[in-house]
C-alpha positions as CSV (number, residue, x, y, z in Angstrom):
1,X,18.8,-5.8,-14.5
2,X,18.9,-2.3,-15.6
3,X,18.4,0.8,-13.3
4,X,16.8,3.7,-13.2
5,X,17.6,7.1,-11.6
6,X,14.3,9.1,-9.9
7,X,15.4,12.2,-8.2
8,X,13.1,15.2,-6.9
9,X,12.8,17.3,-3.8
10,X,10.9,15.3,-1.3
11,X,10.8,11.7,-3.4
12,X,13.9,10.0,-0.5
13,X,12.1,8.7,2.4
14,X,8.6,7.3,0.1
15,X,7.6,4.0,0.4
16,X,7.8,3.8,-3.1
17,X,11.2,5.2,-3.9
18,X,12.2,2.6,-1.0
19,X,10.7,-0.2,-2.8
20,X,12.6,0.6,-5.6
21,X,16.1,1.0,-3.6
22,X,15.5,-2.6,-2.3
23,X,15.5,-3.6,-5.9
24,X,18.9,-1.6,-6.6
25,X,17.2,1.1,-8.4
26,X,19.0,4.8,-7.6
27,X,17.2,7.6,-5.9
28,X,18.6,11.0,-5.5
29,X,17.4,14.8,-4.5
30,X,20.3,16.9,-5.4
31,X,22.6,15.4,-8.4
32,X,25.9,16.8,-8.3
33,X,28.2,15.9,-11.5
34,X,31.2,14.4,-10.7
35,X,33.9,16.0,-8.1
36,X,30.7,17.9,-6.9
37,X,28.9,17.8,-3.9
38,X,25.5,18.7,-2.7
39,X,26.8,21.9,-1.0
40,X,28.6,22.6,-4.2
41,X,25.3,22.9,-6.1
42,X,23.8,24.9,-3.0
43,X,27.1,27.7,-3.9
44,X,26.2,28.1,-7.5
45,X,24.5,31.6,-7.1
46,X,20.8,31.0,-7.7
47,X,19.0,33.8,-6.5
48,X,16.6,33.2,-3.8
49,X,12.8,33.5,-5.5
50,X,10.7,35.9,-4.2
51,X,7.8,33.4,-2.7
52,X,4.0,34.2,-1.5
53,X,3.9,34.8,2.3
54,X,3.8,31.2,3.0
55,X,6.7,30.7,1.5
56,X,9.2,33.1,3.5
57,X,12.4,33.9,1.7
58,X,14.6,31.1,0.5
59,X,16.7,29.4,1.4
60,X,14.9,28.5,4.4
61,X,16.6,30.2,8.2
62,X,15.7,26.7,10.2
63,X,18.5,24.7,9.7
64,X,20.2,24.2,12.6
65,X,23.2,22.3,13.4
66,X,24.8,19.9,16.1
67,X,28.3,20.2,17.6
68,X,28.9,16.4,16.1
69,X,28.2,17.4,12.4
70,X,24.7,16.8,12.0
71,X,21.7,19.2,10.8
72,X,18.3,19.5,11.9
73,X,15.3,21.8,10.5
74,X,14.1,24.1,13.6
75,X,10.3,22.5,14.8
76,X,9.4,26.2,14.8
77,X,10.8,26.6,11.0
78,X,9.6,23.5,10.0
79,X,6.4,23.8,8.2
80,X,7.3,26.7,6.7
81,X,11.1,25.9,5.7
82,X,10.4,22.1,4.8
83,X,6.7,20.8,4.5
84,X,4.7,24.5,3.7
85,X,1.5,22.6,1.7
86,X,1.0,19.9,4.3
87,X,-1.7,20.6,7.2
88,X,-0.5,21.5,10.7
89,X,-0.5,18.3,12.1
90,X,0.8,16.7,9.6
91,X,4.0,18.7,9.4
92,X,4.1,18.7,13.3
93,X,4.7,15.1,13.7
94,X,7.3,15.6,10.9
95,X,9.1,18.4,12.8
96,X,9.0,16.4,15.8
97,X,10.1,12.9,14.1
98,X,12.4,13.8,11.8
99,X,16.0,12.0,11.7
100,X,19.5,14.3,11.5
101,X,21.2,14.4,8.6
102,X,24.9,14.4,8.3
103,X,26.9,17.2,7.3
104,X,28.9,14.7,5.5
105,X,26.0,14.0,3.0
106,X,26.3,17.7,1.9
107,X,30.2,18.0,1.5
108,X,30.9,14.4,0.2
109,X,32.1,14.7,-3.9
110,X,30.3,12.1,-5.9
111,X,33.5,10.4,-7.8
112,X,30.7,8.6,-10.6
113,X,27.3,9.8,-11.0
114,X,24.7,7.3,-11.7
115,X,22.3,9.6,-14.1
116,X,25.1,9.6,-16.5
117,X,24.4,5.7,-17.3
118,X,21.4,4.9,-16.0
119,X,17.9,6.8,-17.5
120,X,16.2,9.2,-15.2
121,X,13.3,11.1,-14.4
122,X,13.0,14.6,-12.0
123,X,10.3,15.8,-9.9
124,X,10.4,19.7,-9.7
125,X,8.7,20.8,-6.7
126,X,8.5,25.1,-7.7
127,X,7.5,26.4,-4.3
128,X,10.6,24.5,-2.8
129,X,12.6,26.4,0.3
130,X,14.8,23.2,0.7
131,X,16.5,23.4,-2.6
132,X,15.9,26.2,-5.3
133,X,13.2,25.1,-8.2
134,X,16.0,26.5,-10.7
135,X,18.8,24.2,-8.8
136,X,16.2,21.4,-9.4
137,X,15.6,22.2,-13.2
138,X,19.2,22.8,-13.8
139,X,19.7,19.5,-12.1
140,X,17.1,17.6,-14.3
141,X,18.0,19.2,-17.2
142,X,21.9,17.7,-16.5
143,X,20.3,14.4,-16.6
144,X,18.3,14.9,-19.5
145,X,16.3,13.5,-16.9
146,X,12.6,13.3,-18.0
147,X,11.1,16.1,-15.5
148,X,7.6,16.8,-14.4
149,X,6.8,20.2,-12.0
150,X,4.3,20.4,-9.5
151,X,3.2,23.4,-7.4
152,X,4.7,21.5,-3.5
153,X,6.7,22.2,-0.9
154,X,9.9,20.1,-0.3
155,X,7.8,17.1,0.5
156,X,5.9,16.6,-2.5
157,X,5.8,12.4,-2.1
158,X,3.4,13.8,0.9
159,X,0.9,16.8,-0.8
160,X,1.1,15.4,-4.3
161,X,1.0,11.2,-3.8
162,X,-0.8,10.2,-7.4
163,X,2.2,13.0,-9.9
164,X,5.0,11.1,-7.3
165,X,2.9,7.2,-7.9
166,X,3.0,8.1,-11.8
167,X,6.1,9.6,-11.9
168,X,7.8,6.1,-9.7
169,X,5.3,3.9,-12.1
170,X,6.2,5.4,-15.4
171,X,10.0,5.1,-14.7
172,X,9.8,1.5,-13.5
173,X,7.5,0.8,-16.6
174,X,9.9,2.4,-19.0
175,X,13.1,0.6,-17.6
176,X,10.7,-2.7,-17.3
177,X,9.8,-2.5,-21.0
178,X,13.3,-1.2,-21.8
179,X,14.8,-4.3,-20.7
180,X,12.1,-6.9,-22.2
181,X,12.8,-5.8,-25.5
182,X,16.4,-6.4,-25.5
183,X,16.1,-9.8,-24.2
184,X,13.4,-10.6,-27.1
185,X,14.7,-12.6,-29.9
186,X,14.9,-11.0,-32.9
187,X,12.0,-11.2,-35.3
């Protein structure tokens, strides 16, 4: 079976993207190149973009951490760091549901990245205060990743369902129609 490689700000944790993980398909948010980590990519000196007033300053002042290594976004920062185009509600329950995340995942150096074998596609979220748009279209461009840019927060799965639906359907189509016509005979 071949793979495929869908990475974007806010695409881990979507129904679909799980879907396809069941299925052994890789999903990432941040792509490091090998001997990188996440953190690695955070250090590379983007400049913070000057965002509208709902979008504060980046990067986002809400992270917290625990004394056991973990990280947290701040339920007071959270809408505005993490989930800024959602409704109120909607990035309440968020705040107040959401699962740490280990320090580890941020300081770990990928030894073999899969977007250098595998085909992939990006999903630029440009009013991102999670990880820097630029970050994101350096990342995709890296991958030679096939990219499209929507106007979200980090959570774009959530504001923007039906660019993240095509996005998941046209990468699973491609790898899909990839791999029937090498198994046809040949003509």
């Amino acid at each position: 079976m071949k793979s495929v490689v869908i990475g974007g700000t806010g695409l881990i944790g979507s129904k679909l993207v799980n879907k396809l993980r069941e299925h052994g398909h890789e999903t990432v948010a941040a792509a490091p190149n090998a001997g990188m980590s996440t953190s690695a990519i955070a250090n590379q000196g983007f400049r913070c973009p000057v965002r509208k007033p709902r979008y504060r300053q980046v990067p986002p002042k809400g992270i917290k951490g625990t004394d056991d290594g973990y990280f947290y976004i701040d339920p007071v920062a959270f809408h505005a760091d993490f989930a800024a185009d959602l409704h109120d509600d909607q990035a309440a329950f968020m705040a107040a549901s959401q699962v740490l995340i280990s320090a580890d995942s941020f300081t770990h150096k990928v030894t073999n990245p899969a977007w250098k074998s595998k085909p992939s596609w990006y999903m630029v979220a440009t009013e991102d205060r999670s990880i820097n748009p630029d970050q994101e279209r350096m990342m995709a461009k890296r991958m030679n990743a096939k990219t499209i840019e929507v106007k979200s927060s980090h959570v774009a799965y959530m504001s923007h369902p039906k660019e993240t639906a095509k996005l998941i359907q046209d990468a699973a189509t491609s790898v899909r129609v990839d791999a029937e016509s090498s198994t046809q005979p040949a003509a």
